[in-house]
MOPAC internal coordinates of N, CA, C and O (Angstrom, degrees):
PM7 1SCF
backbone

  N    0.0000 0     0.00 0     0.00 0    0    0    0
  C    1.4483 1     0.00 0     0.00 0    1    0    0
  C    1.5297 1   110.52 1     0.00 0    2    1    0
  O    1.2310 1   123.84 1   138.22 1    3    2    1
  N    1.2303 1   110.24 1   -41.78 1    3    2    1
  C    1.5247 1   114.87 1  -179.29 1    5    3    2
  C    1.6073 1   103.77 1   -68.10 1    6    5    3
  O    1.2310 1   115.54 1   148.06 1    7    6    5
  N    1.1117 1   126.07 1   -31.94 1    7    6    5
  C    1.7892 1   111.38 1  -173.41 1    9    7    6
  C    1.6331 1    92.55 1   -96.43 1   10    9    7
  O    1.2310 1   114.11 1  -141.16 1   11   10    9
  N    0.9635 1   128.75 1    38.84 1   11   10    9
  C    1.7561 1   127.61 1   172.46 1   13   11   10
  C    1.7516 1    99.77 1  -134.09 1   14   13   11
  O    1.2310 1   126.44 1   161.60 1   15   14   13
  N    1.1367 1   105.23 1   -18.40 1   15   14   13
  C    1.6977 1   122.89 1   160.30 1   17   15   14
  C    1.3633 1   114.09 1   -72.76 1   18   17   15
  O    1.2310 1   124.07 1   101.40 1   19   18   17
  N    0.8334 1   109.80 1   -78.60 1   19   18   17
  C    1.7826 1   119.05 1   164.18 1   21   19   18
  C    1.4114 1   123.57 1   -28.70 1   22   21   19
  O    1.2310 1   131.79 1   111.56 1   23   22   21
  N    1.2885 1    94.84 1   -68.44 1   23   22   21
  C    1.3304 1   103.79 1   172.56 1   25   23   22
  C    1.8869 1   117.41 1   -58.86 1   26   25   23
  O    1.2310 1   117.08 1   152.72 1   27   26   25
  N    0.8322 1   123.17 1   -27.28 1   27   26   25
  C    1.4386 1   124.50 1  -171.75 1   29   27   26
  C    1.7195 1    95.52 1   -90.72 1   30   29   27
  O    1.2310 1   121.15 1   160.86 1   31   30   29
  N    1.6751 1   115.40 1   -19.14 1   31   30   29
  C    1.5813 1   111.94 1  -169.31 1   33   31   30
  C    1.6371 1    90.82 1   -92.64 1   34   33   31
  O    1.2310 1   116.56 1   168.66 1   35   34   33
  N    0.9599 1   124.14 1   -11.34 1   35   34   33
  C    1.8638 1   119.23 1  -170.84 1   37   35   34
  C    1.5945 1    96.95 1   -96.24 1   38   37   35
  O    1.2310 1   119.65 1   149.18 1   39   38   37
  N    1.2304 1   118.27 1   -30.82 1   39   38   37
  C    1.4686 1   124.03 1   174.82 1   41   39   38
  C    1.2569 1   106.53 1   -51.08 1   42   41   39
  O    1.2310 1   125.74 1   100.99 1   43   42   41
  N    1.8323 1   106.57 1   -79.01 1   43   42   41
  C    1.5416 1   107.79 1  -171.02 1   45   43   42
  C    1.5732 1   117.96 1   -64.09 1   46   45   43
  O    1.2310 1   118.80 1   155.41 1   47   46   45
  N    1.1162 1   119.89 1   -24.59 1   47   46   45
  C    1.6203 1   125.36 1   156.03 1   49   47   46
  C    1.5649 1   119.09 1   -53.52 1   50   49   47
  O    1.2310 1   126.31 1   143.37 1   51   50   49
  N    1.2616 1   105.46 1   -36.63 1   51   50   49
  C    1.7542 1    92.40 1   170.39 1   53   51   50
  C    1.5617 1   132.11 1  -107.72 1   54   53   51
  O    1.2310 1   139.52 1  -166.17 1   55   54   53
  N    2.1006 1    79.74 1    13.83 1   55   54   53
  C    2.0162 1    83.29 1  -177.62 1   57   55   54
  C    1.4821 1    96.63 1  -122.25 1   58   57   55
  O    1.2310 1   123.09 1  -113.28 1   59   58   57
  N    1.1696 1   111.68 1    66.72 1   59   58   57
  C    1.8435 1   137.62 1   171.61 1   61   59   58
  C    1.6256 1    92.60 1   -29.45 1   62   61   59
  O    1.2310 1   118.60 1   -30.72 1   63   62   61
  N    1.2391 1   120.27 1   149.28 1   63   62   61
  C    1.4391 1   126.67 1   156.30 1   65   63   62
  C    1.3453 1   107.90 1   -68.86 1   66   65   63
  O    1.2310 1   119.41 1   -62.12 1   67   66   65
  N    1.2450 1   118.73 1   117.88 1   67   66   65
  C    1.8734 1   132.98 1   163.88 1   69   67   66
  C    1.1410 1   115.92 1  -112.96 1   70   69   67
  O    1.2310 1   122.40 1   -83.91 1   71   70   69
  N    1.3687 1   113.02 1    96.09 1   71   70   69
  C    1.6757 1   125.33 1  -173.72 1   73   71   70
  C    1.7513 1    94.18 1   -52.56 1   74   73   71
  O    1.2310 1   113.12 1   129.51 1   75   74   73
  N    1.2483 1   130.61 1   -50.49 1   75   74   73
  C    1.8317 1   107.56 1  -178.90 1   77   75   74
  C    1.7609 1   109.86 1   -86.56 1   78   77   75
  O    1.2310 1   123.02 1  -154.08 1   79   78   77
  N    0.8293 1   111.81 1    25.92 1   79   78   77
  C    1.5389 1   101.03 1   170.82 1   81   79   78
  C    1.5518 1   117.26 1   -71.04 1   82   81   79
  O    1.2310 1   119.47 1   -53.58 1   83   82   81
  N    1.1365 1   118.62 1   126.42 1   83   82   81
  C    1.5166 1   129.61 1   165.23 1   85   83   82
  C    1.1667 1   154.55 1   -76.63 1   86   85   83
  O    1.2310 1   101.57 1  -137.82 1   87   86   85
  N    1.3561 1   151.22 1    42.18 1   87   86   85
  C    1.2935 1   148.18 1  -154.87 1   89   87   86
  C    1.8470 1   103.66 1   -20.63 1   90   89   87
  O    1.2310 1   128.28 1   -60.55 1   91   90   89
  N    1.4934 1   101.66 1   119.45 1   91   90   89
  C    1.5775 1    98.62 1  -160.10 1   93   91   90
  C    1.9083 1    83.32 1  -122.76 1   94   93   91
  O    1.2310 1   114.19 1   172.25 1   95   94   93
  N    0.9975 1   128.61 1    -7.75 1   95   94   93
  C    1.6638 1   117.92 1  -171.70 1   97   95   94
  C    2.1447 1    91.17 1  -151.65 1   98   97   95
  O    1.2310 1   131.11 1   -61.34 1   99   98   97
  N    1.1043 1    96.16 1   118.66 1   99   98   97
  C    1.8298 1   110.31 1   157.44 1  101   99   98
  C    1.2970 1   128.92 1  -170.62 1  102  101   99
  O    1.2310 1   134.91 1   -64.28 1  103  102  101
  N    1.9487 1    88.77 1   115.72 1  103  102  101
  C    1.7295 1   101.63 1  -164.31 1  105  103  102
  C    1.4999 1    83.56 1  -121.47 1  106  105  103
  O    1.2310 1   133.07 1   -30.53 1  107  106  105
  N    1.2285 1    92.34 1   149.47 1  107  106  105
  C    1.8957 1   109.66 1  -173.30 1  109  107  106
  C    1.9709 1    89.89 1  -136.34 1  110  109  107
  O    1.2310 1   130.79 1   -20.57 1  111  110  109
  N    1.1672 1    96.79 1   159.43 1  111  110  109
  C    1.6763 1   118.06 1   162.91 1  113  111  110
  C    1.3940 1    94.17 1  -176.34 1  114  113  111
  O    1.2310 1   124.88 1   -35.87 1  115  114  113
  N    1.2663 1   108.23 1   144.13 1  115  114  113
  C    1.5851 1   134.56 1   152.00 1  117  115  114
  C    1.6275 1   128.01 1  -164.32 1  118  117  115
  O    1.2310 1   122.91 1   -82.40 1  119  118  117
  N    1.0910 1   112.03 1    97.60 1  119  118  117
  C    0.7114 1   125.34 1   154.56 1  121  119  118
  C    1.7443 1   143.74 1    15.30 1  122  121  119
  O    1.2310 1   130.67 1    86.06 1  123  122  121
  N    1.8177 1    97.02 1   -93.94 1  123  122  121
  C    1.5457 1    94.78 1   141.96 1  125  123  122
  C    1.5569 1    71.27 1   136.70 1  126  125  123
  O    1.2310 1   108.50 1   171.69 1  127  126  125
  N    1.5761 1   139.10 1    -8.31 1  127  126  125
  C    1.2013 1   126.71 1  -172.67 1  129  127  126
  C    1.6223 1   102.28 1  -120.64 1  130  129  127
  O    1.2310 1   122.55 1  -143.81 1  131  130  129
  N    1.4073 1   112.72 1    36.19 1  131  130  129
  C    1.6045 1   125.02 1   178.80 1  133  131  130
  C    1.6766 1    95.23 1    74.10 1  134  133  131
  O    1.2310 1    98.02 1   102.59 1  135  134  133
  N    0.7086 1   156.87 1   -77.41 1  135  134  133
  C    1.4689 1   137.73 1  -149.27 1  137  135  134
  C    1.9775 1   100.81 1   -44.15 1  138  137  135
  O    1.2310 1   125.72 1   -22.73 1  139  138  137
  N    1.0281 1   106.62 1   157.27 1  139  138  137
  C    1.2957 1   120.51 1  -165.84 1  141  139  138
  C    1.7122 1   123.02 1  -176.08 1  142  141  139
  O    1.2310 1   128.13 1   -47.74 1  143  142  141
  N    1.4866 1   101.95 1   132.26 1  143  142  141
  C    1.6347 1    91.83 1   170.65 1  145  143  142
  C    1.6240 1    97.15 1  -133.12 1  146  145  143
  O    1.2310 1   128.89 1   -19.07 1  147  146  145
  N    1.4548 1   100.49 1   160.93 1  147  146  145
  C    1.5494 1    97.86 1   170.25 1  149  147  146
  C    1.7291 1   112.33 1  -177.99 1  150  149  147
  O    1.2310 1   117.28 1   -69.33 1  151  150  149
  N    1.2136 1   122.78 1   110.67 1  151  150  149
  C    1.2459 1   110.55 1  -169.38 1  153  151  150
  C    1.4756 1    92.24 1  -129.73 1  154  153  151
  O    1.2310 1   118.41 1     0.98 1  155  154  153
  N    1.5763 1   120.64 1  -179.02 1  155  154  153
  C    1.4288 1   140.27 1  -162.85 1  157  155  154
  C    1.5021 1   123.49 1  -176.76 1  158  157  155
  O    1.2310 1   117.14 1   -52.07 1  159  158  157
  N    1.0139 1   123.04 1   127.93 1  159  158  157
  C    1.2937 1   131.67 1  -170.02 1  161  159  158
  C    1.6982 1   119.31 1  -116.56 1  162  161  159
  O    1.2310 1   118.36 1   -48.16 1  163  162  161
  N    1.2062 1   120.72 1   131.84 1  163  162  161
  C    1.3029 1   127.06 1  -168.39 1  165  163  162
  C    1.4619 1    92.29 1  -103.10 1  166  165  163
  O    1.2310 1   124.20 1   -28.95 1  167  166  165
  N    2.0500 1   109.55 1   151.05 1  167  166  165
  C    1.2715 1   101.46 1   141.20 1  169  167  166
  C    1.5662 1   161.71 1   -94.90 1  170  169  167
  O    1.2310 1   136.77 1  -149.72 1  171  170  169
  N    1.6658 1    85.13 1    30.28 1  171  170  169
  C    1.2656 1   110.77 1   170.83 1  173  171  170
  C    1.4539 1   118.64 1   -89.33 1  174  173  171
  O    1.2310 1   123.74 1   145.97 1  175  174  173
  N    1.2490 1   110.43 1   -34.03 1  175  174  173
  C    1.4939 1   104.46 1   172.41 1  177  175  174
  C    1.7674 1    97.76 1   149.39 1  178  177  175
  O    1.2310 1   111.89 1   171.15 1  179  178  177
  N    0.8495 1   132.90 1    -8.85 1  179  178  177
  C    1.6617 1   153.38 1  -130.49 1  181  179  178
  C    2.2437 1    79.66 1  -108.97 1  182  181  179
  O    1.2310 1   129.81 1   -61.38 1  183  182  181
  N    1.1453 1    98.68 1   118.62 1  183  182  181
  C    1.1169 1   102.02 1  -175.47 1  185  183  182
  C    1.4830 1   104.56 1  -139.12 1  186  185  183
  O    1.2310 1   118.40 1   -52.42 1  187  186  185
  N    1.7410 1   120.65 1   127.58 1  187  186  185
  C    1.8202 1   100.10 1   173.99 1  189  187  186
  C    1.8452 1    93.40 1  -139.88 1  190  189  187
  O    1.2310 1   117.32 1   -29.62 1  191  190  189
  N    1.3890 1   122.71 1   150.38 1  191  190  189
  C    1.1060 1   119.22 1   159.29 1  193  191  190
  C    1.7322 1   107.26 1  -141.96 1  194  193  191
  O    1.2310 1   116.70 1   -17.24 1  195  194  193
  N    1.2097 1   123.87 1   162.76 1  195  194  193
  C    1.6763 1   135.20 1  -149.09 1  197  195  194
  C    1.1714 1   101.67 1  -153.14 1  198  197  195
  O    1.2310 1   118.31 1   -33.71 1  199  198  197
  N    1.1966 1   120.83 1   146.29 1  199  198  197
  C    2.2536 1   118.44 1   142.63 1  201  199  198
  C    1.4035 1    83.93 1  -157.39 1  202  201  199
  O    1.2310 1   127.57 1   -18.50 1  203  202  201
  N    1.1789 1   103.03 1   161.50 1  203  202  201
  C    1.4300 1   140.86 1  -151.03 1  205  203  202
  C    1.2116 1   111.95 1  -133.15 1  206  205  203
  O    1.2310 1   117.23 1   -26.09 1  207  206  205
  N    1.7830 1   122.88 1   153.91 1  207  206  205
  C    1.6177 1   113.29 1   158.30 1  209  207  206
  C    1.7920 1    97.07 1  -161.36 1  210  209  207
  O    1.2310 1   124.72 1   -14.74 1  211  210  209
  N    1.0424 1   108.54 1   165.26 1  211  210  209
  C    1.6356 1   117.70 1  -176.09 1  213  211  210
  C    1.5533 1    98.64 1   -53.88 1  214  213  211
  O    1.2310 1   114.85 1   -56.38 1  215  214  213
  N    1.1028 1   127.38 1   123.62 1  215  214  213
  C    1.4383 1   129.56 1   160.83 1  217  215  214
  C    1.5278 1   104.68 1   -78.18 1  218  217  215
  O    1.2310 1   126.42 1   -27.96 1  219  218  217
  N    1.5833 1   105.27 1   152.04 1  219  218  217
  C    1.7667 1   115.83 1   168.73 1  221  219  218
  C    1.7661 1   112.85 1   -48.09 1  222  221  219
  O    1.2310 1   115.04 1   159.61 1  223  222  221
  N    0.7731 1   127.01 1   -20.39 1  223  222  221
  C    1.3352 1   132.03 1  -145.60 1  225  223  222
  C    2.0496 1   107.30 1  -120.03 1  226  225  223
  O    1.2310 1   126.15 1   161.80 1  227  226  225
  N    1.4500 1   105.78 1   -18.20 1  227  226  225
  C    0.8831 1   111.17 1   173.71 1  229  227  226
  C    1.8905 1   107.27 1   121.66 1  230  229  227
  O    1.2310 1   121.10 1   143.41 1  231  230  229
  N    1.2644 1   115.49 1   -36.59 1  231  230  229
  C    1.1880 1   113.66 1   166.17 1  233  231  230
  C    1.4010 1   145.06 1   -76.96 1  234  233  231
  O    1.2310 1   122.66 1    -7.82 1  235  234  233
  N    1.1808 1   112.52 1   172.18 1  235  234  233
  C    2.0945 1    97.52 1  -171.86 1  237  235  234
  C    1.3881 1    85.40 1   -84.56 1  238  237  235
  O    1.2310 1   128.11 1   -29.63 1  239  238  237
  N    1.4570 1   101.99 1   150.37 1  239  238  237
  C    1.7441 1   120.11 1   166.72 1  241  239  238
  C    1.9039 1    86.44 1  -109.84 1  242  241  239
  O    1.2310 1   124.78 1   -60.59 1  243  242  241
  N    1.3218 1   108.43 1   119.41 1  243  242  241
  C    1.2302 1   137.36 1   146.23 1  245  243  242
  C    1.3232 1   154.36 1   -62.60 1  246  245  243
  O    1.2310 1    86.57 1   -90.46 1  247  246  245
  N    0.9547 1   170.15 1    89.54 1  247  246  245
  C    1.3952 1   154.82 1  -140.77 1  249  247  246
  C    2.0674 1   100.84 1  -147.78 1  250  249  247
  O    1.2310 1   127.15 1   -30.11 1  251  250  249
  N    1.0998 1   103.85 1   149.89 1  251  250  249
  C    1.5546 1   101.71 1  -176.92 1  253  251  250
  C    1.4355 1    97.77 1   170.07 1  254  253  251
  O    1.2310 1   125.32 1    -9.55 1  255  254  253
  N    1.4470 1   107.39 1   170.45 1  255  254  253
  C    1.4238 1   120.01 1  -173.58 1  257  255  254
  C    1.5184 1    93.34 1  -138.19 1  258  257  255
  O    1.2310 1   117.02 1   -33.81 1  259  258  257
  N    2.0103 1   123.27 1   146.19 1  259  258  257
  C    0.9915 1   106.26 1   164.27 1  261  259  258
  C    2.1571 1   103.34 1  -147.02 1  262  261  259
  O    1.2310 1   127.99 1   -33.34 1  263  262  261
  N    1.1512 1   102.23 1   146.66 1  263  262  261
  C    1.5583 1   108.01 1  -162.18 1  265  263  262
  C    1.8139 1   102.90 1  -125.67 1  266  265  263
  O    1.2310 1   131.81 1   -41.96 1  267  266  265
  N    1.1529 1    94.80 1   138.04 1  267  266  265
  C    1.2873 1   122.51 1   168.90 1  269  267  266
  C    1.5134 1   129.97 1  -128.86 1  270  269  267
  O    1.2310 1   123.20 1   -19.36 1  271  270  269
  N    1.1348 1   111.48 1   160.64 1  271  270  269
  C    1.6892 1   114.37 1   170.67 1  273  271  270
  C    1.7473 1   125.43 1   -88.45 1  274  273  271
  O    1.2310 1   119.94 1   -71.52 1  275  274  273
  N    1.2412 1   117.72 1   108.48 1  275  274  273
  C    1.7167 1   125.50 1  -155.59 1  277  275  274
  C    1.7306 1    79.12 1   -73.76 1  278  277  275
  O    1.2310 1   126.52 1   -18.30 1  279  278  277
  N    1.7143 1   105.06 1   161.70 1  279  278  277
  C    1.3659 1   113.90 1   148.41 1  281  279  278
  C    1.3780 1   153.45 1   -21.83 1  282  281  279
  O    1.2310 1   131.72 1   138.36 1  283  282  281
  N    2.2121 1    94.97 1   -41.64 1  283  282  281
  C    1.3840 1    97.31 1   168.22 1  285  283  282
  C    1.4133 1   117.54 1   -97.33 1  286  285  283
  O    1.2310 1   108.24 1  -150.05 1  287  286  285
  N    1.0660 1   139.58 1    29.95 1  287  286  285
  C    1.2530 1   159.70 1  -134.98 1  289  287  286
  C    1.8913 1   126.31 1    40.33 1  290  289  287
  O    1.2310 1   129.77 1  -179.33 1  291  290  289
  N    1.1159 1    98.77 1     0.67 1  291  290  289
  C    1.6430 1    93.69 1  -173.11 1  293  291  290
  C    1.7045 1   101.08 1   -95.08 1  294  293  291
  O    1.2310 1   126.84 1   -23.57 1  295  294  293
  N    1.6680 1   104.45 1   156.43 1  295  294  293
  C    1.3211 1   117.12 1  -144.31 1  297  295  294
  C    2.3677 1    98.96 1   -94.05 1  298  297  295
  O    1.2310 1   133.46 1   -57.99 1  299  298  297
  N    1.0124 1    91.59 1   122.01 1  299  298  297
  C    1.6871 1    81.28 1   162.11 1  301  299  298
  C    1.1662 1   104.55 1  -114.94 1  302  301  299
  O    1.2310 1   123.48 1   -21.70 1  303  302  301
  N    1.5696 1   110.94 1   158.30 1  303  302  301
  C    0.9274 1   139.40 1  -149.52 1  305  303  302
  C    1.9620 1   114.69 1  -142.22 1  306  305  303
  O    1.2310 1   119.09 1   -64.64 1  307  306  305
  N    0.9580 1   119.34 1   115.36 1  307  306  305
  C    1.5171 1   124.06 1   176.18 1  309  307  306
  C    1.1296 1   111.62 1  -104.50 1  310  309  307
  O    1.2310 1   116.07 1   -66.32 1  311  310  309
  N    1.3831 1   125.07 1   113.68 1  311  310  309
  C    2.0477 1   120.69 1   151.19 1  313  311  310
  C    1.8157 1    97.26 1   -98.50 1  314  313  311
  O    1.2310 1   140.26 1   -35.88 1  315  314  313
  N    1.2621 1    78.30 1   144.12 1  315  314  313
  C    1.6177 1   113.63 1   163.45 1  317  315  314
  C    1.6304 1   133.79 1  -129.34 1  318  317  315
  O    1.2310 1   128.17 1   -15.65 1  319  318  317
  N    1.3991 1   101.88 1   164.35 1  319  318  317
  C    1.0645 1    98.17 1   173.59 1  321  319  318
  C    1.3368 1   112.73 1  -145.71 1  322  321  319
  O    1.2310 1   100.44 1   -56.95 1  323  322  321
  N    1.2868 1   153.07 1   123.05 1  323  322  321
  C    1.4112 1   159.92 1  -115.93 1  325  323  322
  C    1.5414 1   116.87 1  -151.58 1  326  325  323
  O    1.2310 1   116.67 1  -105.19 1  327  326  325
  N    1.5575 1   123.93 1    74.81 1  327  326  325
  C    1.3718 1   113.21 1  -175.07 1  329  327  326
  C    1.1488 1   118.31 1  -133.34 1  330  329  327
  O    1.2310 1   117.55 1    38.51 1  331  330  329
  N    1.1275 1   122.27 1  -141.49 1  331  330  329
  C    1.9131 1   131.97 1   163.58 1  333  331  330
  C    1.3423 1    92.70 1   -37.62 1  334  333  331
  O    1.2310 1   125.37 1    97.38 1  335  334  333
  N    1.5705 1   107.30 1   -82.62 1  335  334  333
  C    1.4356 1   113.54 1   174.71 1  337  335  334
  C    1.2208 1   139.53 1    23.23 1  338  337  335
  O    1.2310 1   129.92 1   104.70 1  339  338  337
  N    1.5485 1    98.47 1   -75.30 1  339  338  337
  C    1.5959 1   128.73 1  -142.33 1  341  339  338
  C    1.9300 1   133.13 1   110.37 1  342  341  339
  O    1.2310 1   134.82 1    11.78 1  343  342  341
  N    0.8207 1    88.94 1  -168.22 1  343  342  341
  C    1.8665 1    82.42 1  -167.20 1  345  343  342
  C    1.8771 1    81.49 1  -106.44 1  346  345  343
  O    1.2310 1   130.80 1   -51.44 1  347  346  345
  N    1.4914 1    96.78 1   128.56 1  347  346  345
  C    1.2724 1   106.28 1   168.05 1  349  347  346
  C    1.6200 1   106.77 1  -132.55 1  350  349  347
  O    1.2310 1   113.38 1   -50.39 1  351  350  349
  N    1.1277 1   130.12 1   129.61 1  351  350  349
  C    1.2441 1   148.67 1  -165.53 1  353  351  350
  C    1.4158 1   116.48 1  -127.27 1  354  353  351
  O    1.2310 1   112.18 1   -50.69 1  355  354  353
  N    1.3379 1   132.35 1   129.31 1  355  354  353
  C    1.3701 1   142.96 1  -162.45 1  357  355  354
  C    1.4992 1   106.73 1  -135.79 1  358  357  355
  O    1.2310 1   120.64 1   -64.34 1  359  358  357
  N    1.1367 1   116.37 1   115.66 1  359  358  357
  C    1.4719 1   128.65 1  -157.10 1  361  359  358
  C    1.6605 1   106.07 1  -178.48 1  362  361  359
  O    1.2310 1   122.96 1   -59.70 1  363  362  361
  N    1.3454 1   111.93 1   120.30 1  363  362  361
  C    1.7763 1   141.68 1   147.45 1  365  363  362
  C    1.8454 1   111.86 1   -16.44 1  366  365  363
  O    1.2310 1   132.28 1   152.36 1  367  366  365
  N    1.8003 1    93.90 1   -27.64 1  367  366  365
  C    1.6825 1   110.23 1  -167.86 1  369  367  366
  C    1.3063 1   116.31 1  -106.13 1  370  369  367
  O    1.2310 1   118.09 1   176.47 1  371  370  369
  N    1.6869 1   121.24 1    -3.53 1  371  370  369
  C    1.0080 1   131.76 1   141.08 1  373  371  370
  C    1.3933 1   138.17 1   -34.38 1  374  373  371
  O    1.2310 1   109.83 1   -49.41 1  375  374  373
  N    1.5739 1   136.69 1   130.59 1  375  374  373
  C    1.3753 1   120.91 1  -167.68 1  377  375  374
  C    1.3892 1    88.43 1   -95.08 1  378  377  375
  O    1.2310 1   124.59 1   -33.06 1  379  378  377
  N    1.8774 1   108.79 1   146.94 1  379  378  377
  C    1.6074 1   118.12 1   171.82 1  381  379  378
  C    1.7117 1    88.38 1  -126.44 1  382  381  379
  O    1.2310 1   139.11 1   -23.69 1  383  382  381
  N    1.1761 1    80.56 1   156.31 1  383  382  381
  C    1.3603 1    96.68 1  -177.71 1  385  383  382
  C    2.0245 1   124.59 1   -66.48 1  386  385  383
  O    1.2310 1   116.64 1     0.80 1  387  386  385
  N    0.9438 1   124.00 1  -179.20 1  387  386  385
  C    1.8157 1    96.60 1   178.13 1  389  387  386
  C    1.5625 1    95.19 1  -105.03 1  390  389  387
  O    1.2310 1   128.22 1   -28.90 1  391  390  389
  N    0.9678 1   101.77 1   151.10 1  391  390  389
  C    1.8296 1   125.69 1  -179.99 1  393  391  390
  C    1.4125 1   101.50 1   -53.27 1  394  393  391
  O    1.2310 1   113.26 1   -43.37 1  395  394  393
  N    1.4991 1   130.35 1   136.63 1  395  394  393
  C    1.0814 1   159.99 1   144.31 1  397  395  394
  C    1.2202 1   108.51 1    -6.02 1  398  397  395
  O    1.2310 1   104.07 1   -42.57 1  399  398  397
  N    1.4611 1   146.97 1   137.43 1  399  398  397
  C    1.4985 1   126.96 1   157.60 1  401  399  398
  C    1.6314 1   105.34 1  -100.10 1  402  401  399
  O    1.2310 1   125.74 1   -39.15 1  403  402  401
  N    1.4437 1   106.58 1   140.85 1  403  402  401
  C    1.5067 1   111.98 1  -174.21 1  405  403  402
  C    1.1688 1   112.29 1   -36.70 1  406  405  403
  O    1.2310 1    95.18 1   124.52 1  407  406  405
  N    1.2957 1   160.99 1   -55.48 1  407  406  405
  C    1.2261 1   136.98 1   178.44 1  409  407  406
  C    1.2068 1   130.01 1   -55.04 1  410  409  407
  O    1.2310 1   115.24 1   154.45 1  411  410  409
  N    1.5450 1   126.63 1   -25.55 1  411  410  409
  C    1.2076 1   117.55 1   160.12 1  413  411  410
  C    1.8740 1   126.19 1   -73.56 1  414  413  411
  O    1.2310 1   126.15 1   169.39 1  415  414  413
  N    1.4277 1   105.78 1   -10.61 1  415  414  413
  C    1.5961 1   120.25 1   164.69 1  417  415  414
  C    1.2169 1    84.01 1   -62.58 1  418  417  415
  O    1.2310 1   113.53 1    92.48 1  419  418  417
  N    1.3779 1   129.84 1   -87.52 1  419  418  417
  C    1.6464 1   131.42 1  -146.95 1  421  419  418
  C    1.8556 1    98.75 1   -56.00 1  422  421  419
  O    1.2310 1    92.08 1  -158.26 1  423  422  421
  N    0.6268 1   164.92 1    21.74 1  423  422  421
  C    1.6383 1   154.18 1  -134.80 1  425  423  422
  C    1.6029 1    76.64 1  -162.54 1  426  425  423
  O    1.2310 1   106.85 1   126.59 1  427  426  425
  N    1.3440 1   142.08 1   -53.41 1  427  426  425
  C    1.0819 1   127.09 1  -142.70 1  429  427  426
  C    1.5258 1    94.65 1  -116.07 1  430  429  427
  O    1.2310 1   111.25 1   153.63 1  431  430  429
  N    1.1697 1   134.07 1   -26.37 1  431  430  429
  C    1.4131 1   127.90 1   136.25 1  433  431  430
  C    1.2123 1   131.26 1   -31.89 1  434  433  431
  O    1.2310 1   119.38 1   143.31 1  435  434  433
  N    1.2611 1   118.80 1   -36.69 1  435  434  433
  C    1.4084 1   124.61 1  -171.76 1  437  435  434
  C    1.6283 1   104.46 1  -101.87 1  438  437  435
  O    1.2310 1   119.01 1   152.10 1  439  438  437
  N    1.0844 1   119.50 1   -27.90 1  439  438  437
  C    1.3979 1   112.70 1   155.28 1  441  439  438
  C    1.7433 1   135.48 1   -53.97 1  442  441  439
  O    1.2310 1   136.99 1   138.77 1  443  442  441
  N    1.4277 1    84.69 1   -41.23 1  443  442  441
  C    1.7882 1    94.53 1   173.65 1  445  443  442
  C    1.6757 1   111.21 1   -74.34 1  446  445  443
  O    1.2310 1   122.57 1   156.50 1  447  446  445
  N    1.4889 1   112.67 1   -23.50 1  447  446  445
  C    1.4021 1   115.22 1   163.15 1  449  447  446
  C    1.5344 1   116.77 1   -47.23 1  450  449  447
  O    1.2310 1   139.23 1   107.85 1  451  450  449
  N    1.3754 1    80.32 1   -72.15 1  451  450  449
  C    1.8944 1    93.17 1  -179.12 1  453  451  450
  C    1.1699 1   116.43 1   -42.26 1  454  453  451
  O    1.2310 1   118.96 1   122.65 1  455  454  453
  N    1.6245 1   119.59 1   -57.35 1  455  454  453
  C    1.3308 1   110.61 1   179.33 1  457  455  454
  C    1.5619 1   138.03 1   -82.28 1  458  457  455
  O    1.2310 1   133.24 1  -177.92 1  459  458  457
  N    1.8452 1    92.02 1     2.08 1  459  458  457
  C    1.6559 1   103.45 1   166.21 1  461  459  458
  C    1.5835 1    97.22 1   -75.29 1  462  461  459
  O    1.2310 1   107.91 1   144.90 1  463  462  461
  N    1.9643 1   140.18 1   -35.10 1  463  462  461
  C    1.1812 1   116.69 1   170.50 1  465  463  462
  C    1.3610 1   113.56 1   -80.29 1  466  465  463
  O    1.2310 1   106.18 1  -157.81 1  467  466  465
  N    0.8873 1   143.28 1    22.19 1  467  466  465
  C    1.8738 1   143.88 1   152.72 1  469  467  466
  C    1.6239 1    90.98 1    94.71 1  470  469  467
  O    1.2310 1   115.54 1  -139.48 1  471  470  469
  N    1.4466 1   126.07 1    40.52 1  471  470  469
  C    1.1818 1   111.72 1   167.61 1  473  471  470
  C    1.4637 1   102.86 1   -99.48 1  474  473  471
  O    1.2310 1   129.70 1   -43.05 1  475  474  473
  N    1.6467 1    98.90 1   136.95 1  475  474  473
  C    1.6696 1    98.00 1  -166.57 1  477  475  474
  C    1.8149 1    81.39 1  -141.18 1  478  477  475
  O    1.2310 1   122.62 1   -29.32 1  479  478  477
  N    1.3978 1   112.58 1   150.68 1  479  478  477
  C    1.4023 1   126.22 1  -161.37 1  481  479  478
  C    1.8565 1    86.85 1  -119.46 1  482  481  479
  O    1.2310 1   135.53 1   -18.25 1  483  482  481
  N    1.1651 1    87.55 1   161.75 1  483  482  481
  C    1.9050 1    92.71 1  -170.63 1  485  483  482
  C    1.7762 1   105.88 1  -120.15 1  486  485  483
  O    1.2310 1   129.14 1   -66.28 1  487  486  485
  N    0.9687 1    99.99 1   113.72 1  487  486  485
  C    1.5743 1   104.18 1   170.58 1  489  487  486
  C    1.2153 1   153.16 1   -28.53 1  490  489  487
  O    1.2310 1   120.10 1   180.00 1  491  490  489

């Protein structure tokens, strides 16, 4: 839930209101039995495309990519994918966590040692 927060706060943060911006690309289809495509292009930079299909479960399973223009001018970009699942999104703009510092590698190495010989510590 929190990276569908984020992600929706980096969106509206990088799609500034531009009183001349233009809708320069919009193709729609649907169907009417959930499958669906539909993408659109701004001339600001604001780019989204989608298709859709009946999920098992009753919902549309989704998939789409959508791009914008960051602050310093270079473009991010989100794909997703939207199903039973959940919304999973793959993007450069994602927060990862910071890397391990070697001693906690070795600490957790040496744990999987121990407990590959059945040493187990009691609570």
């Amino acid at each position: 839930m929190k990276l569908i927060v984020i992600a929706c706060l980096v969106v509206l943060a990088a799609a500034r209101p531009d009183k001349d911006a233009e809708t320069t690309l919009d193709e729609r289809d649907d169907s009417g039995d959930g499958n669906f495509n539909y993408k659109f292009e701004t001339s600001n930079g604001i780019y989204e495309e989608r298709s859709g299909v009946p999920g098992a479960e009753g919902q549309s399973n989704i998939e789409g990519v959508y791009r914008f223009t960051l602050s310093d001018g270079t473009v991010g970009e989100v794909r997703f994918i939207a199903d039973e699942t959940g919304y999973h999104p793959v993007s450069n703009l994602n927060p990862t966590p910071h890397p391990l510092p070697e001693h906690a590698i070795q600490q957790i190495a040496f744990a999987e040692e121990q407990r590959a010989k059945g040493v187990v510590f009691e609570k």
